[in-house]
FINULO-494285 format. One record per residue: residue number from 1; chain; x, y, z of N, C-alpha, C in turn. Coordinates in nm, 2 decimals. Each point is the difference from the previous one (the first is absolute). Example, Ala and Ser with C-alpha at 12.3 -4.5 7.8 and 13.67 -1.06 7.14 Angstrom:
<pts>
1  A  1.32  -0.57  0.78  -0.09  0.12  0.00  0.09  0.12  0.00
2  A  -0.04  0.11  -0.07  0.09  0.11  0.00  -0.08  0.11  0.08
</pts>
This chain:
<pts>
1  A  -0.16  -7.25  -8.24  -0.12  0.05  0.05  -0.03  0.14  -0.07
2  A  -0.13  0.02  -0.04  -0.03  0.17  -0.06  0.00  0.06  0.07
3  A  0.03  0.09  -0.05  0.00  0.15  0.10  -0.15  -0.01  -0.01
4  A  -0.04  0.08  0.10  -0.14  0.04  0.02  -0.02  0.18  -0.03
5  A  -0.06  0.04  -0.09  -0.05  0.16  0.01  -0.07  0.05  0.07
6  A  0.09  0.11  0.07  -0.07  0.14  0.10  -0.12  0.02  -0.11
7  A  -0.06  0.08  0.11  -0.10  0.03  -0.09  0.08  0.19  -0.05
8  A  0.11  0.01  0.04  0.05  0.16  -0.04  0.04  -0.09  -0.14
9  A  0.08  -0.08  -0.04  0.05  -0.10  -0.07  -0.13  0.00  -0.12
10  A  -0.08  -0.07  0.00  -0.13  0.01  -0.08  -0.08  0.13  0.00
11  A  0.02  0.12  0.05  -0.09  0.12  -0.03  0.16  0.02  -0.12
12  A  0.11  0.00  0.05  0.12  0.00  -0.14  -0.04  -0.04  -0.10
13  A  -0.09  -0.14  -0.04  0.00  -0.04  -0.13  -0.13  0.05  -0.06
14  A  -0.09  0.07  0.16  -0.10  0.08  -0.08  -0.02  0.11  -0.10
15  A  0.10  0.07  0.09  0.07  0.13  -0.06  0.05  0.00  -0.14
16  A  0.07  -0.09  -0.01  0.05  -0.04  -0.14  -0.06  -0.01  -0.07
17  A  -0.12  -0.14  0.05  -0.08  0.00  -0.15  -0.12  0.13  -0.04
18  A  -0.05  0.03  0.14  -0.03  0.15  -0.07  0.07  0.11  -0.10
19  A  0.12  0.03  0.06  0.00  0.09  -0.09  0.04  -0.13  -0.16
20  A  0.02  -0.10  0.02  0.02  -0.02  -0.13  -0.15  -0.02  -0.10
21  A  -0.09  -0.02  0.07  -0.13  0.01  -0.01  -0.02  0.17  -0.08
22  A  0.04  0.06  0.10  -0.05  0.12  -0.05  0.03  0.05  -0.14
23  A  0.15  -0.02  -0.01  0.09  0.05  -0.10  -0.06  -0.10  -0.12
24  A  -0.05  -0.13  0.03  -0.04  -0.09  -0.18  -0.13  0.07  -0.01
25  A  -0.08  0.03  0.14  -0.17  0.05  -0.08  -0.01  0.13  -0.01
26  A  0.06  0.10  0.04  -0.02  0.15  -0.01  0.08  0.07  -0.05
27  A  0.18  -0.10  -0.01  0.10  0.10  -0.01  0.09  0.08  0.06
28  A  -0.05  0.02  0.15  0.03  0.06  0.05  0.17  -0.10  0.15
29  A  0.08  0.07  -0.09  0.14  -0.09  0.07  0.06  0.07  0.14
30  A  -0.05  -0.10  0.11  0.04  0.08  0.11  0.14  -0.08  0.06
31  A  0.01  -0.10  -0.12  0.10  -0.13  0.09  0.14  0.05  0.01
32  A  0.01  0.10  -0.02  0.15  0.08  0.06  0.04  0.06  0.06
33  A  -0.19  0.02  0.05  0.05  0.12  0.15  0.05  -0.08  0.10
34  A  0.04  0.13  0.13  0.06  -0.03  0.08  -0.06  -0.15  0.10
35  A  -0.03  -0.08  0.01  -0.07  -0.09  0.06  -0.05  0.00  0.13
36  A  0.07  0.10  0.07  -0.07  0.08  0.16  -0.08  0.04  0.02
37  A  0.00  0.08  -0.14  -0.09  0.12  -0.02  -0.14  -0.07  -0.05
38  A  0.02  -0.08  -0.11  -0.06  -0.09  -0.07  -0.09  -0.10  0.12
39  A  0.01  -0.03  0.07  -0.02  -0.12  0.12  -0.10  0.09  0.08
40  A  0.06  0.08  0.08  -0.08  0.11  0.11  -0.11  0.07  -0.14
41  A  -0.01  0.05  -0.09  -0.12  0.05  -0.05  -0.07  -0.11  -0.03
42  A  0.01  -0.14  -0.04  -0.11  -0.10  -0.02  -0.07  -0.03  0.10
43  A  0.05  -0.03  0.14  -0.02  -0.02  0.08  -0.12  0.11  0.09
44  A  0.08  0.13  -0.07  -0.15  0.08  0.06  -0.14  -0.03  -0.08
45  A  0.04  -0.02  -0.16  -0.09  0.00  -0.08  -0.08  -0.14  0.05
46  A  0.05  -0.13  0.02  -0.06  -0.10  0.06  -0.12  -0.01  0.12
47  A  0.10  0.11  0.08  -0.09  0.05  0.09  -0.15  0.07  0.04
48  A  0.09  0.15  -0.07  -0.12  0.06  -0.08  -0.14  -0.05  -0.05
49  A  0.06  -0.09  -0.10  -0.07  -0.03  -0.08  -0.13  -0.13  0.02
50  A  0.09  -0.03  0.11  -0.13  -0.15  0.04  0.05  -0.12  -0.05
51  A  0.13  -0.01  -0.05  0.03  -0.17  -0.02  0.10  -0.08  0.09
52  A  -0.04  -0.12  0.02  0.05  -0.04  0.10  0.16  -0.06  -0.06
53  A  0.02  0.00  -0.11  0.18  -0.02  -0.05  0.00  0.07  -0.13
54  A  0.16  0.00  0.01  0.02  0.09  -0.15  -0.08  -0.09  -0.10
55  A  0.03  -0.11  -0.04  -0.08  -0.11  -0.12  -0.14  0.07  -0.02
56  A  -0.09  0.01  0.13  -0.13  0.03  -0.04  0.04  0.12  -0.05
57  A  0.04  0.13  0.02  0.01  0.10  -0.08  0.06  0.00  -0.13
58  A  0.05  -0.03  -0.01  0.05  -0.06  -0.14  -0.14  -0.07  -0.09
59  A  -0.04  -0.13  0.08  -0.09  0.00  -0.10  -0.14  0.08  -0.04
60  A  -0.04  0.07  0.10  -0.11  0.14  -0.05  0.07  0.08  -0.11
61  A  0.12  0.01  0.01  0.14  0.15  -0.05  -0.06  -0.09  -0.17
62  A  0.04  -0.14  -0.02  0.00  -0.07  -0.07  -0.18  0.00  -0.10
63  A  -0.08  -0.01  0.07  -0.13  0.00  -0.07  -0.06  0.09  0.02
64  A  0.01  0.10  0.05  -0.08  0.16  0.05  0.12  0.11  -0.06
65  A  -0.05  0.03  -0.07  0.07  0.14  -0.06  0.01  0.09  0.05
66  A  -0.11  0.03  0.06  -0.04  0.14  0.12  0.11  -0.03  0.14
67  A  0.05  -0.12  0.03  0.07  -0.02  0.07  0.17  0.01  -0.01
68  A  0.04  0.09  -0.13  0.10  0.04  -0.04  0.06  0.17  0.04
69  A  -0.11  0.08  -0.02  0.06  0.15  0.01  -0.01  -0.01  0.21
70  A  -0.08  -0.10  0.06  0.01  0.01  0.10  0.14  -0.06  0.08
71  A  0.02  -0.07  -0.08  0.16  -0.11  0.03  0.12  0.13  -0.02
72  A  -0.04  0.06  -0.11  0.10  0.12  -0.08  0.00  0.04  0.11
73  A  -0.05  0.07  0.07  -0.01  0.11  0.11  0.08  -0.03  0.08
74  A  0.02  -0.13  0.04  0.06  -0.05  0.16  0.13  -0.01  -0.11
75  A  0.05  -0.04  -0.11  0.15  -0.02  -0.05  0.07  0.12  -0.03
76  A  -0.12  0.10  -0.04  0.09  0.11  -0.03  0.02  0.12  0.08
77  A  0.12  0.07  0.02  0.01  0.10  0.14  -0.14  0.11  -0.06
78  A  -0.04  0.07  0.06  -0.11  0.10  -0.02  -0.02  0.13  0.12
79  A  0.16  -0.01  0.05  0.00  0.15  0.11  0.11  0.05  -0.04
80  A  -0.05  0.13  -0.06  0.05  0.14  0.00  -0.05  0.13  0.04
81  A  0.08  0.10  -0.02  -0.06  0.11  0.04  0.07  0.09  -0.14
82  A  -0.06  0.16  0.01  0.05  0.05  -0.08  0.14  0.08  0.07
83  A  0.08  0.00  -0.08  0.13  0.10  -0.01  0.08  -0.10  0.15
84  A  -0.03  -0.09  -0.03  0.06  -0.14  0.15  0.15  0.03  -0.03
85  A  0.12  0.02  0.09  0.08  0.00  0.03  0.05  0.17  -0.09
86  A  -0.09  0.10  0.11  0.03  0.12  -0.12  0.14  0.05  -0.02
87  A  0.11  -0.05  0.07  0.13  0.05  -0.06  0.02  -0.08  -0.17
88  A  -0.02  -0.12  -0.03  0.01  -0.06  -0.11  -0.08  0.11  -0.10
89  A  -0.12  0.04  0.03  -0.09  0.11  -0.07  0.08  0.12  -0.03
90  A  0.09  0.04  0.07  0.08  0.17  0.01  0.16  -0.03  -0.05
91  A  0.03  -0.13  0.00  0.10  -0.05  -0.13  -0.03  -0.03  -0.12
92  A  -0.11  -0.02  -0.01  -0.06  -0.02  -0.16  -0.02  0.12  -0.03
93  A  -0.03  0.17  0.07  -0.06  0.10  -0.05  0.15  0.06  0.02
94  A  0.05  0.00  0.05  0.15  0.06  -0.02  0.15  -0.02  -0.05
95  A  -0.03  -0.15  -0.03  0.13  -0.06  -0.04  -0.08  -0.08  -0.12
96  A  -0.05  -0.04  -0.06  -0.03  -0.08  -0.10  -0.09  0.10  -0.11
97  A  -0.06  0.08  0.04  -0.11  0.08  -0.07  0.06  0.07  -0.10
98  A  0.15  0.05  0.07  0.09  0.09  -0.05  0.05  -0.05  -0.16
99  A  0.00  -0.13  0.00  0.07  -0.08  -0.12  -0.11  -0.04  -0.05
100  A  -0.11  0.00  0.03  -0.13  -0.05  -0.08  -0.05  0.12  -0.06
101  A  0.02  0.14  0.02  -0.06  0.09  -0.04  0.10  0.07  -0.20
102  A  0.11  -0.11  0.05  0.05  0.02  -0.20  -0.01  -0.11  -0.08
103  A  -0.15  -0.09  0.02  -0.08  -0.07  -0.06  -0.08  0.09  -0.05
104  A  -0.03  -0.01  -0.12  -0.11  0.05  -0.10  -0.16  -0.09  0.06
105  A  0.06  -0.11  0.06  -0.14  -0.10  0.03  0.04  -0.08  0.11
106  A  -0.11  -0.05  0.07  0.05  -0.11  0.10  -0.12  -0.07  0.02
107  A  0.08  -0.15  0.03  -0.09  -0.10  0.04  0.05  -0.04  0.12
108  A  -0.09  -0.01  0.10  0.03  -0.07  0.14  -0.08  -0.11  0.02
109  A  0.09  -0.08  0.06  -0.08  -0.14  0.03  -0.04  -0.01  0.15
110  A  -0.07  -0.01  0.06  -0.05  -0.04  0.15  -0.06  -0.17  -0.05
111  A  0.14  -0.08  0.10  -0.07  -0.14  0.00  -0.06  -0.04  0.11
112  A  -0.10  -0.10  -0.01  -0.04  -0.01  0.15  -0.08  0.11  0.06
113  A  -0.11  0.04  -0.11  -0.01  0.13  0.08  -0.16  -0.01  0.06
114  A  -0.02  -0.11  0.06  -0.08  0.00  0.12  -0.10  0.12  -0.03
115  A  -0.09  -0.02  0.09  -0.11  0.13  0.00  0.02  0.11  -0.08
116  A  0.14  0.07  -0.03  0.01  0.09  -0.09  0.03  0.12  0.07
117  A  0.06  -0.01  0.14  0.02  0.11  0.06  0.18  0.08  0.01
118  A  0.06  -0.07  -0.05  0.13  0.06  -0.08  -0.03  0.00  -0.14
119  A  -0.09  -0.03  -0.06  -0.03  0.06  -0.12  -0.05  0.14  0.01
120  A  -0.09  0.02  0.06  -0.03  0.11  0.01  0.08  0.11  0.05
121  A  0.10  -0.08  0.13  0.11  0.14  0.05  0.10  0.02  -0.09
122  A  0.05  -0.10  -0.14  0.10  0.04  -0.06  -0.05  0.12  -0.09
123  A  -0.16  -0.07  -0.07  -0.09  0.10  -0.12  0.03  0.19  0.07
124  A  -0.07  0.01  0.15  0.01  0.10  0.09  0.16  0.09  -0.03
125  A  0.08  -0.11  0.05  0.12  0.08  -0.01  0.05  -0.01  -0.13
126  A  -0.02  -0.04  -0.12  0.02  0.02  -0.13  -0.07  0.15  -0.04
127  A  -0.12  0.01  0.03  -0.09  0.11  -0.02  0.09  0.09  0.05
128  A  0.04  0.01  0.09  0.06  0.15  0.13  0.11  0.02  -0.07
129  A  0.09  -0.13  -0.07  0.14  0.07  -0.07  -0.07  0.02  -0.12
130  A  -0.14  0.07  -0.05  0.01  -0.04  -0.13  0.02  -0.07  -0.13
131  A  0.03  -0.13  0.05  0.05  -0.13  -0.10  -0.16  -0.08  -0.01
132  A  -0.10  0.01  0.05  -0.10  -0.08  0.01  -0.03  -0.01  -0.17
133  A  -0.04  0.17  -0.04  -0.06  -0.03  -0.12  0.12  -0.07  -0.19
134  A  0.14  -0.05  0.08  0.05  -0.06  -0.11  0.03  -0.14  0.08
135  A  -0.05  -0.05  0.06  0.02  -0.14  0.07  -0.13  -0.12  -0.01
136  A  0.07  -0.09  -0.05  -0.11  -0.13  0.04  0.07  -0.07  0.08
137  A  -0.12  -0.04  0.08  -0.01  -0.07  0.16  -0.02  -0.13  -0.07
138  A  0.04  -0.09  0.04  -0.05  -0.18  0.00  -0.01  -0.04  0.14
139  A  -0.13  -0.05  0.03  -0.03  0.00  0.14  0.00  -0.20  -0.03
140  A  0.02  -0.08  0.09  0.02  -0.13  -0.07  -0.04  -0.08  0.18
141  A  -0.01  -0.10  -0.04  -0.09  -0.09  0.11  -0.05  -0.14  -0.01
142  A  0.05  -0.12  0.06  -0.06  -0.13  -0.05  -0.19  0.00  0.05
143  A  -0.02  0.11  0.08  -0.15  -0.01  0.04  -0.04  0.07  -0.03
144  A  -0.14  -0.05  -0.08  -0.09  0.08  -0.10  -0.11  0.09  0.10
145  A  -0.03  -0.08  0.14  -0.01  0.07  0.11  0.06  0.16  0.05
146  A  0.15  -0.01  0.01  0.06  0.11  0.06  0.00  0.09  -0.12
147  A  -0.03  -0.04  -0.12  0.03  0.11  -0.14  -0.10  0.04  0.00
148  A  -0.14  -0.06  0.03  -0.12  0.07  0.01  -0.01  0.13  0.11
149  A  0.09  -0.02  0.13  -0.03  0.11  0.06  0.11  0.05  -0.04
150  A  0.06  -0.04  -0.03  0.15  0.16  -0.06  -0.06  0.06  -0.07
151  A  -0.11  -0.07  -0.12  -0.01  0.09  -0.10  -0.15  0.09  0.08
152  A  -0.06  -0.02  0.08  -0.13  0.08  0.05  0.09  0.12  0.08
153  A  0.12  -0.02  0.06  0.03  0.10  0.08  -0.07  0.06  0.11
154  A  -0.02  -0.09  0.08  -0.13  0.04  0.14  0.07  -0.04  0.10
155  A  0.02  0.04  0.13  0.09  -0.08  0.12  -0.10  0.08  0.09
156  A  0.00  -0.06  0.13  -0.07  0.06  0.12  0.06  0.10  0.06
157  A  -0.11  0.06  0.02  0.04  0.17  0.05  0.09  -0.07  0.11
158  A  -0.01  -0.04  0.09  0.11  -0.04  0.12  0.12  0.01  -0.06
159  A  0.02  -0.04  -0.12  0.17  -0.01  -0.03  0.05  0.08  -0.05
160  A  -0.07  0.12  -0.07  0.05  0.14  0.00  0.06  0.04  0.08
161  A  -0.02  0.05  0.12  0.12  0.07  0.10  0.18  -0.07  0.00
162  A  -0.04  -0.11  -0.01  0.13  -0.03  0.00  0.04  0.01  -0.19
163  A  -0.06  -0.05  -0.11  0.05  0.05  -0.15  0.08  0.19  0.03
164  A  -0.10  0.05  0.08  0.01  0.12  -0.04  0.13  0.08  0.07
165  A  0.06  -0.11  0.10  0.14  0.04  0.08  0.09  -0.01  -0.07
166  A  -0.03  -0.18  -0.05  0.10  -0.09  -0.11  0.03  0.12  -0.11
167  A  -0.12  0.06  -0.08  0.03  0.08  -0.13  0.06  0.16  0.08
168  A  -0.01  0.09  0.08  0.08  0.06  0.09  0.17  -0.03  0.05
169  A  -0.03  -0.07  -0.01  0.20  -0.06  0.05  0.08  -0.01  -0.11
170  A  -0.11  -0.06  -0.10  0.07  -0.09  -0.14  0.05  0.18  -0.11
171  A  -0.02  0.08  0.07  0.00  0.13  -0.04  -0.14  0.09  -0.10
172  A  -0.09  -0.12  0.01  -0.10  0.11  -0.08  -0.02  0.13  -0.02
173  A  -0.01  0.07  -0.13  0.02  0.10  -0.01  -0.17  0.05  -0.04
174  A  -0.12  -0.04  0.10  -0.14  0.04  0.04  -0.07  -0.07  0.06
175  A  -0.13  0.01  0.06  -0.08  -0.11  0.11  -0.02  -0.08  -0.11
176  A  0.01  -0.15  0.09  -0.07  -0.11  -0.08  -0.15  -0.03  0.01
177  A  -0.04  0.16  0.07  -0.16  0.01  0.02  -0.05  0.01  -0.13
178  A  0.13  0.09  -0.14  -0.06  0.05  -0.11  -0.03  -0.12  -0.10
179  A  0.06  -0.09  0.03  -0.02  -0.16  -0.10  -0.13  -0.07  0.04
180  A  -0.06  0.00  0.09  -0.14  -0.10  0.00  -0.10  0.13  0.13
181  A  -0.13  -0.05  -0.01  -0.05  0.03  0.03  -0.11  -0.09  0.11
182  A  -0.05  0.06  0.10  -0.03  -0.13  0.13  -0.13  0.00  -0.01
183  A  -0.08  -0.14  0.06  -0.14  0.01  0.00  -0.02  -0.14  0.06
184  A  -0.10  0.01  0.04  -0.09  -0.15  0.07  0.14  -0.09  0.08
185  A  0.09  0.06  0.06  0.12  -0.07  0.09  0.11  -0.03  -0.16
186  A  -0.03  0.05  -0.11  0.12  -0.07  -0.11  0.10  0.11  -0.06
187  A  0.09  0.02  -0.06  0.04  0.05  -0.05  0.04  0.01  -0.16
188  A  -0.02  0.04  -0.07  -0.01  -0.03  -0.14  0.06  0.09  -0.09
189  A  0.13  -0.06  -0.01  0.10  0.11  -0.08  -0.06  -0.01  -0.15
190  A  0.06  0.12  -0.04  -0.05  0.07  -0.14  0.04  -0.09  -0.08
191  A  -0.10  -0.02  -0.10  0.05  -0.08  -0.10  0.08  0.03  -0.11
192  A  0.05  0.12  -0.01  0.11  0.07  -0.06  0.12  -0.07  0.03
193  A  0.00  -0.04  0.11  0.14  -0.07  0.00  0.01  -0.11  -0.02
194  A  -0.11  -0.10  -0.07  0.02  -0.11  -0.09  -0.03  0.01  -0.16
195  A  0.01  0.15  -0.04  0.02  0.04  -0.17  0.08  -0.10  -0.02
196  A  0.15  0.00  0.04  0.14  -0.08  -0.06  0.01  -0.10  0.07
197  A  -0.08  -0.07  0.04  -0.01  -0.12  0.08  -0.02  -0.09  -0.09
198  A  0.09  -0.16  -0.02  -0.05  -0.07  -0.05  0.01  -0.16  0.11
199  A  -0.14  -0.02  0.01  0.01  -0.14  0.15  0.02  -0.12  -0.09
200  A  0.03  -0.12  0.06  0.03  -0.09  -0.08  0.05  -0.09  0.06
201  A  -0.04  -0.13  -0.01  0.06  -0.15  0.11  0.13  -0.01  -0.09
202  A  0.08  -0.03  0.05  0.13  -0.05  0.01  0.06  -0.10  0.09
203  A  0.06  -0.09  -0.02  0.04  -0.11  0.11  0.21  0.01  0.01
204  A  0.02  0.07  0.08  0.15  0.00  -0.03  0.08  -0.15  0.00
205  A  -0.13  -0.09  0.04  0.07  -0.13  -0.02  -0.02  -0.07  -0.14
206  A  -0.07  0.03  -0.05  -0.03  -0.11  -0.13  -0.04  0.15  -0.14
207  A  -0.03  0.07  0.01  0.03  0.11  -0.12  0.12  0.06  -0.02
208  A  0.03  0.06  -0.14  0.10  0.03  -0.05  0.06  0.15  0.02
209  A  0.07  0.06  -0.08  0.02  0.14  0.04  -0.09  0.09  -0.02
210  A  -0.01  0.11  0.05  -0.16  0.07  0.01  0.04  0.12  -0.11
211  A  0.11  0.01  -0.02  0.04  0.16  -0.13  0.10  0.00  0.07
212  A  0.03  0.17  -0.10  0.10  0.08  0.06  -0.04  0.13  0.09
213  A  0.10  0.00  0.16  -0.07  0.05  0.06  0.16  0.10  0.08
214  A  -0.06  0.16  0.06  0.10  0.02  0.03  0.03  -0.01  0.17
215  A  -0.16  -0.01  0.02  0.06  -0.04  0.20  -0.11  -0.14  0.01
216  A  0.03  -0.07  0.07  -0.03  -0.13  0.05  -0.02  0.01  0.17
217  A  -0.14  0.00  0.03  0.02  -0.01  0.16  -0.06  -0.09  0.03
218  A  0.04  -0.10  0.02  -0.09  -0.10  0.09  0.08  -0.04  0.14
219  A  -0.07  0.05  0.09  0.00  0.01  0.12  -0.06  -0.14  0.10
220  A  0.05  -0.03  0.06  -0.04  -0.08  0.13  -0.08  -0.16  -0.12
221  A  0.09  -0.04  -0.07  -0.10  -0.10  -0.07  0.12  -0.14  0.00
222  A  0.08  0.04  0.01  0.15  -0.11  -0.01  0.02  -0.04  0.12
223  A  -0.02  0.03  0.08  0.00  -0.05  0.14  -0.04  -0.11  0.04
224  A  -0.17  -0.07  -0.11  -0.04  -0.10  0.04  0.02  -0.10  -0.14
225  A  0.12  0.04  -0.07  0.06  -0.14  -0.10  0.15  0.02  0.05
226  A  -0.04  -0.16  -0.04  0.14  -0.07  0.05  0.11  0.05  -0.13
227  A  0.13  -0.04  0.03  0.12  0.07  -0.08  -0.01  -0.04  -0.13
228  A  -0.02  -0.10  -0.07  -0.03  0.00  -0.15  -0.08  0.08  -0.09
229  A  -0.16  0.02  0.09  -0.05  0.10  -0.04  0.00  0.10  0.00
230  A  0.04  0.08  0.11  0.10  0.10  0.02  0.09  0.03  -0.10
231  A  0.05  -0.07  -0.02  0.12  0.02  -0.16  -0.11  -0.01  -0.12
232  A  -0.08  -0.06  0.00  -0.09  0.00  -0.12  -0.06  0.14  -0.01
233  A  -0.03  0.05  0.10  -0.09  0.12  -0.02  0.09  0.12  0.02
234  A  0.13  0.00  0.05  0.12  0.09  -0.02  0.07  0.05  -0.17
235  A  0.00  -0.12  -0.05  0.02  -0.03  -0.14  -0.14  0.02  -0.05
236  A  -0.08  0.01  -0.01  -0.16  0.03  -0.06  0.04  0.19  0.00
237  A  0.04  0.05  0.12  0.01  0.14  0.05  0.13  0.03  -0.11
238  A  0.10  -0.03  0.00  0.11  0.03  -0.05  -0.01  -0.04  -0.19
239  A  -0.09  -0.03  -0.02  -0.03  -0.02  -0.16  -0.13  0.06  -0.07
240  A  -0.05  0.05  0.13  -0.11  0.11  -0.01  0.05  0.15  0.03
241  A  0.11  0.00  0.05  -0.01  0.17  -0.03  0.12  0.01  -0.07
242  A  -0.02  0.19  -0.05  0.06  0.04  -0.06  0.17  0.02  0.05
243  A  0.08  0.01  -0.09  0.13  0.02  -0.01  0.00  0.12  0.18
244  A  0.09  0.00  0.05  -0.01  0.06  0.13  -0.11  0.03  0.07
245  A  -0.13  -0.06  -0.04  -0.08  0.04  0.07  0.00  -0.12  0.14
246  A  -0.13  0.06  0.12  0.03  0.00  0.11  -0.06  -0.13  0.08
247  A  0.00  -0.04  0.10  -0.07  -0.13  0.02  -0.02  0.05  0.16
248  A  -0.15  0.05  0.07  0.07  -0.05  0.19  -0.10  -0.14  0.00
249  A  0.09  -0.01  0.15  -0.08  -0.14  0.03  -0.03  0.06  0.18
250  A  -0.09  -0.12  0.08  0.00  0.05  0.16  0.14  0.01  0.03
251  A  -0.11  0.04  0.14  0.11  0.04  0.06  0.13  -0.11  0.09
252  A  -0.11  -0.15  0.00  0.12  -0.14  0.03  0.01  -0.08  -0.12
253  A  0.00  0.09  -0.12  0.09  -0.07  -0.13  0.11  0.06  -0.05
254  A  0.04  -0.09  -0.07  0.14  0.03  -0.02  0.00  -0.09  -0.16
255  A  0.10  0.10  -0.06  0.10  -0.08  -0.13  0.14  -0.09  0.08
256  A  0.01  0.02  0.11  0.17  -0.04  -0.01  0.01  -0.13  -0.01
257  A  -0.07  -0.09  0.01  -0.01  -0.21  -0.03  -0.05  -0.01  -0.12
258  A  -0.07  0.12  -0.06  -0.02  -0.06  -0.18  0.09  -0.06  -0.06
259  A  -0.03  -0.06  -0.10  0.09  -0.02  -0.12  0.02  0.09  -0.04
260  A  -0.11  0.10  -0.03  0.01  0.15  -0.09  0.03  0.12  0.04
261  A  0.06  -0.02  0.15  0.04  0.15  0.07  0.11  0.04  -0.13
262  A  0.08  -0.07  -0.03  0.11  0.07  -0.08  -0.06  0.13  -0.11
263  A  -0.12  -0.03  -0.02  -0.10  0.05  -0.11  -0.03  0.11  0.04
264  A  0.02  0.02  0.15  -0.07  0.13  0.06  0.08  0.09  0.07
265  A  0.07  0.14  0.02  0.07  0.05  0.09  -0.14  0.08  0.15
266  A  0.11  -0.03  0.07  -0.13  0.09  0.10  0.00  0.16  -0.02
267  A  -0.09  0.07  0.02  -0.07  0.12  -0.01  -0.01  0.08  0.10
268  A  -0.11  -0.04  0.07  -0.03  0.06  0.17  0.03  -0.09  0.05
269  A  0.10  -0.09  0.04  -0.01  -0.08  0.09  -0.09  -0.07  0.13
270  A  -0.01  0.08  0.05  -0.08  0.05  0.12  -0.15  -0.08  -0.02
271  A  -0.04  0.07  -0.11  -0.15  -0.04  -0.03  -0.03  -0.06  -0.13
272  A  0.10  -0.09  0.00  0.02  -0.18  -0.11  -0.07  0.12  -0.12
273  A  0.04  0.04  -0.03  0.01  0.09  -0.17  0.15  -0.03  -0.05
274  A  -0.05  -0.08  -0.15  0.13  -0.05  -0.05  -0.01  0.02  -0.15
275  A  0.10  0.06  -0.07  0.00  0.04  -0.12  0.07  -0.09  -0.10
276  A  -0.04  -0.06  -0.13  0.03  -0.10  -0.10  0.11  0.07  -0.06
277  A  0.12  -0.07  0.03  0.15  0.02  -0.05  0.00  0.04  -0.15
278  A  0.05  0.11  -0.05  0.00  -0.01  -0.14  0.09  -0.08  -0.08
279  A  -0.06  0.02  -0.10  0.08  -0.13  -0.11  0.02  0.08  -0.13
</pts>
């Protein structure tokens, strides 16, 4: 006798062929995230969106183009804040800055950098040690979406009070009133702080190494791939920077189940900053 399919069972083979859908027509490979995570954001997008099964959204995703950066949105994380978890911010400015400052040059990578609001607090606290004007920033992102507002630099005046605690704790050395300026409810940091900015889609699942770089932060982005990819984009980090240079990740990530922890000794512990073993 056949088994009969749940319909939880058949929204599974939905899932699937979307994202395999997605990844032959746009490119964009989501089939190694975490599947939880993957499941609960379709599901809202389904919702959201007005179709009565994943298939139907798939097939608009499929013949409507415009129905892509809106799919992007619900796949890809898109909440941050600036100077978010400010002790990681006041190990970067006191314990890593220290060894970056007998670089002649530096390149930092921000992967995953969403709206662009740790772009901006690293550029900030680059500025304050001084290091801004010999550093290039790589701001990087599968959504052409969240690169557009990283690169505008505008956030709602409401989320200032709290940026402005975050960059206070993280040890700022002046108000983060001096970086942007407020008007019509928005905030609009200086555009001086994207001189050495360079934005740019990157997919840590399907592109290659991005350069040579001496800190690597991607933050809160590993959490929603599963362990293969996880190692793929660990090894993408670890052949992207330089000889001892530095890598953090969040705050519920970890090297210790890589294949490539060996590649890395810890640094700050505390606040997943890990430094590329020399060779």
């Amino acid at each position: 006798m056949k088994e009969i399919s749940t319909p939880e069972k058949i929204e599974d083979i939905e899932i699937r062929l979307l994202l395999e859908a997605l990844y032959v027509r746009y490119h964009y490979d989501f089939r190694n995230y975490a599947m939880a995570s993957i499941k609960r954001r379709l599901r809202q997008a389904r919702e959201q969106l007005g179709f009565a099964t994943i298939s139907a959204l798939q097939e608009r995703m499929l013949h409507d183009e415009q129905m892509l950066p809106r799919l992007l949105g619900y796949l890809t994380i898109q909440v941050s804040e600036m100077f978010r978890d400010p002790s990681y911010f006041q190990a970067i400015r006191e314990q890593v800055v220290p060894h970056l400052r007998t670089y002649p040059s530096l390149k930092i990578w921000i992967a995953g950098c969403s709206g662009g609001e740790e772009v901006y607090s690293m550029v900030i606290l680059f500025r304050e040690e001084g290091l801004e004007s010999r550093t290039i920033f790589y701001a990087t992102d599968i959504s052409q979406e969240a690169l557009h507002t990283a690169e505008a630099g505008v956030y709602s005046l409401d989320r200032i009070q709290l940026f402005t605690e975050n960059h206070r704790k993280s040890g700022g050395k002046s108000s983060l009133s001096d970086y942007y300026s407020a008007a019509y409810g928005r905030a609009s940091f200086d555009k001086t702080l994207r001189q050495n900015v360079v934005f740019s889609d990157h997919s840590l699942v399907t592109d290659a190494v991005f350069g040579e770089m001496h800190l690597v932060s991607c933050r809160n982005v590993l959490i929603y791939f599963d362990r293969p990819l996880q190692d793929r984009a660990i090894g993408l980090f670890k052949h992207s920077l330089a000889r001892k240079g530095f890598l953090g990740l969040g705050a519920k990530e970890s090297l210790r189940f890589s294949d490539h922890s060996g590649s890395f000794k810890d640094f700050v512990r505390e606040e997943k900053i890990y430094q590329r073993a020399g060779e």
